[in-house]
Structures are given as C-alpha cells and as structure tokens.
Backbone as XML, in Angstrom:
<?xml version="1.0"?>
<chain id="A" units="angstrom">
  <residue number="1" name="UNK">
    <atom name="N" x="-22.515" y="-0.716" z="11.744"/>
    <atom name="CA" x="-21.272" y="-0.055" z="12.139"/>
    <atom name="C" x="-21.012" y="1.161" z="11.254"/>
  </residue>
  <residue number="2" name="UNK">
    <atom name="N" x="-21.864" y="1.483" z="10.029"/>
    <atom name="CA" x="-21.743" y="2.299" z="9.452"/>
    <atom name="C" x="-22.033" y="3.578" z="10.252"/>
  </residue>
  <residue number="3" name="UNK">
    <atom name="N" x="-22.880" y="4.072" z="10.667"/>
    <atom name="CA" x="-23.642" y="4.542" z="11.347"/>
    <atom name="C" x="-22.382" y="5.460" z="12.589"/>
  </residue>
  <residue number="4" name="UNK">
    <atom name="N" x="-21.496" y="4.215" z="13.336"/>
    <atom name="CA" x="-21.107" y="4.851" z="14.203"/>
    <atom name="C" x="-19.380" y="5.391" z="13.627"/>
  </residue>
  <residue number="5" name="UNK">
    <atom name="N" x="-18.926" y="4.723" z="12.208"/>
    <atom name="CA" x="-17.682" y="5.175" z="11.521"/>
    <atom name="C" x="-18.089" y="6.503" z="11.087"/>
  </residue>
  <residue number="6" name="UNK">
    <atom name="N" x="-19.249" y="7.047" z="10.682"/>
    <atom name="CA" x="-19.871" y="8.081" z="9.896"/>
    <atom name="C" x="-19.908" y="9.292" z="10.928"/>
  </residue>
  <residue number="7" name="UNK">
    <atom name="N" x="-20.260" y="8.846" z="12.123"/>
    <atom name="CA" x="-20.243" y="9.934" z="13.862"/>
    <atom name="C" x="-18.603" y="10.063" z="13.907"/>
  </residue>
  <residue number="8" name="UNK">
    <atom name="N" x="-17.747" y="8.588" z="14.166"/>
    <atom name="CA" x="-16.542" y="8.778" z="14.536"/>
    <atom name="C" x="-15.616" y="10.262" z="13.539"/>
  </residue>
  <residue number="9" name="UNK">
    <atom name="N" x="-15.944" y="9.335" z="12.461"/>
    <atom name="CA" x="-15.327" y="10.623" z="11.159"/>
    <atom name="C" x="-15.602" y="12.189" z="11.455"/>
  </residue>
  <residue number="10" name="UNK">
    <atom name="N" x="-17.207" y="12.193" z="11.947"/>
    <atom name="CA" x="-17.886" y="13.740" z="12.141"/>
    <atom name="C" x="-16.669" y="14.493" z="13.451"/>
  </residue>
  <residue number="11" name="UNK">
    <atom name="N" x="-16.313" y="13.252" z="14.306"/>
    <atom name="CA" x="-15.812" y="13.487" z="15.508"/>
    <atom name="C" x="-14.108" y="14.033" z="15.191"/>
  </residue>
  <residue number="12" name="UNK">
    <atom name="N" x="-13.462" y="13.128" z="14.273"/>
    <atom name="CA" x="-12.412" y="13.809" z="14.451"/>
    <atom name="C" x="-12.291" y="14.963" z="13.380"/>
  </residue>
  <residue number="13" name="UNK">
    <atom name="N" x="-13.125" y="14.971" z="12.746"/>
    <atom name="CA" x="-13.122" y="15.965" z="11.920"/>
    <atom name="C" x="-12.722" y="17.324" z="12.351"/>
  </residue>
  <residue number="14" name="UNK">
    <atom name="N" x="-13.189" y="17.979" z="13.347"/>
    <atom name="CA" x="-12.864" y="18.861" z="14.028"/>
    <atom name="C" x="-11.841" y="19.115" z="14.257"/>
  </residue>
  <residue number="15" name="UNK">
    <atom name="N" x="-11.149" y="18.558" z="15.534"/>
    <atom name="CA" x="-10.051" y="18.818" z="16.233"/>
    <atom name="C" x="-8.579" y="18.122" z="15.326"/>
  </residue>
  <residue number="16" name="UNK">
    <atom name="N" x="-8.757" y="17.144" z="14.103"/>
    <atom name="CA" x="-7.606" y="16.425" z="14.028"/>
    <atom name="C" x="-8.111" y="16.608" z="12.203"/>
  </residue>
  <residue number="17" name="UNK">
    <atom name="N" x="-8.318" y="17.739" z="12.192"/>
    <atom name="CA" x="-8.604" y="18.002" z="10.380"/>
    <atom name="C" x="-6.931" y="17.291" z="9.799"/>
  </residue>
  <residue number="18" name="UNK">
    <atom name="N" x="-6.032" y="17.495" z="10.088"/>
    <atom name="CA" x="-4.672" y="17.408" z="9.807"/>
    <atom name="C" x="-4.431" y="16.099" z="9.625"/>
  </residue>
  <residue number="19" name="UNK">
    <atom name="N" x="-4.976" y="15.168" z="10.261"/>
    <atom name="CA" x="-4.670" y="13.684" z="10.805"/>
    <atom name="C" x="-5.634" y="12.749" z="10.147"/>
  </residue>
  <residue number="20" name="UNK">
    <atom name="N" x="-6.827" y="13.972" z="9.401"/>
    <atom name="CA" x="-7.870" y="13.164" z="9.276"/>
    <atom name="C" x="-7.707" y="11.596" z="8.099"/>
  </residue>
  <residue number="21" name="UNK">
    <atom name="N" x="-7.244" y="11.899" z="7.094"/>
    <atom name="CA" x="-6.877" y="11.061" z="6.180"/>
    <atom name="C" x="-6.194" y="9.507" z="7.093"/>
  </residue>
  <residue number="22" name="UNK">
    <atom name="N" x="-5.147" y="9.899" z="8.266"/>
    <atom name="CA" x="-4.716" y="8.722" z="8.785"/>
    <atom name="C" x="-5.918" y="7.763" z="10.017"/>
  </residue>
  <residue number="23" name="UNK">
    <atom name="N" x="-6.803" y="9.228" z="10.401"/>
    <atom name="CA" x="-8.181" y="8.216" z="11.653"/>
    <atom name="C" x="-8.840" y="7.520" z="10.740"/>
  </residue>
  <residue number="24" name="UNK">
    <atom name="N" x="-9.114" y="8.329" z="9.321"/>
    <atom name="CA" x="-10.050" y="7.492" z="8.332"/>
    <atom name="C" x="-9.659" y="5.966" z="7.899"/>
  </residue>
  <residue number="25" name="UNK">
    <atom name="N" x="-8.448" y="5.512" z="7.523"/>
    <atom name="CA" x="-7.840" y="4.662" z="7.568"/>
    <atom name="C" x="-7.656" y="3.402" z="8.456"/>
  </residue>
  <residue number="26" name="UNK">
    <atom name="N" x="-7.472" y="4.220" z="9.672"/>
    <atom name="CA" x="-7.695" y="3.456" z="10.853"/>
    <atom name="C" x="-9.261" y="3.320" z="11.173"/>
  </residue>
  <residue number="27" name="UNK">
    <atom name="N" x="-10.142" y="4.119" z="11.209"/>
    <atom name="CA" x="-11.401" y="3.490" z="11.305"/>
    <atom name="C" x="-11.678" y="2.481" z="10.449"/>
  </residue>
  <residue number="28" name="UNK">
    <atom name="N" x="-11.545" y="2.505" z="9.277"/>
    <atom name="CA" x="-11.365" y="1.810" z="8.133"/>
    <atom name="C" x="-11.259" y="0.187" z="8.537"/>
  </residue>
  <residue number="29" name="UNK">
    <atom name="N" x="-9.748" y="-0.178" z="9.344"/>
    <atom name="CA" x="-9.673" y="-0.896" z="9.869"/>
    <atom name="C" x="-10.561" y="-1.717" z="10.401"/>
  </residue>
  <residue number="30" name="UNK">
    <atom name="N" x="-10.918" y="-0.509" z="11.818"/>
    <atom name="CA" x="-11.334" y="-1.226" z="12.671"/>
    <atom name="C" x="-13.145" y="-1.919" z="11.949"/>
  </residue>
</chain>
C-alpha cells in the first residue's frame, strides 16, 4: 500500500498543494 499512498500523495500534490498537509493525514489513515 505504500506504493499506491506514494502515487496518491504525487496526485494531490498538484491541484490541492494548499490542502496537502490535511490529504496526507487522511491517507495516513486510510
């Protein structure tokens, strides 16, 4: 699952630079 948190991160990286600290968290989670 590393693998696809490491893509997800690449993913919002982009569009949600602002937010990123809170998707990281939540991926985190999941």
């Amino acid at each position: 699952m590393k693998g696809n948190k490491y893509t997800a991160m690449i993913i919002l990286h982009s569009p949600y630079q602002l937010h990123l600290p809170t998707e990281i968290c939540t991926l985190e989670l999941l």
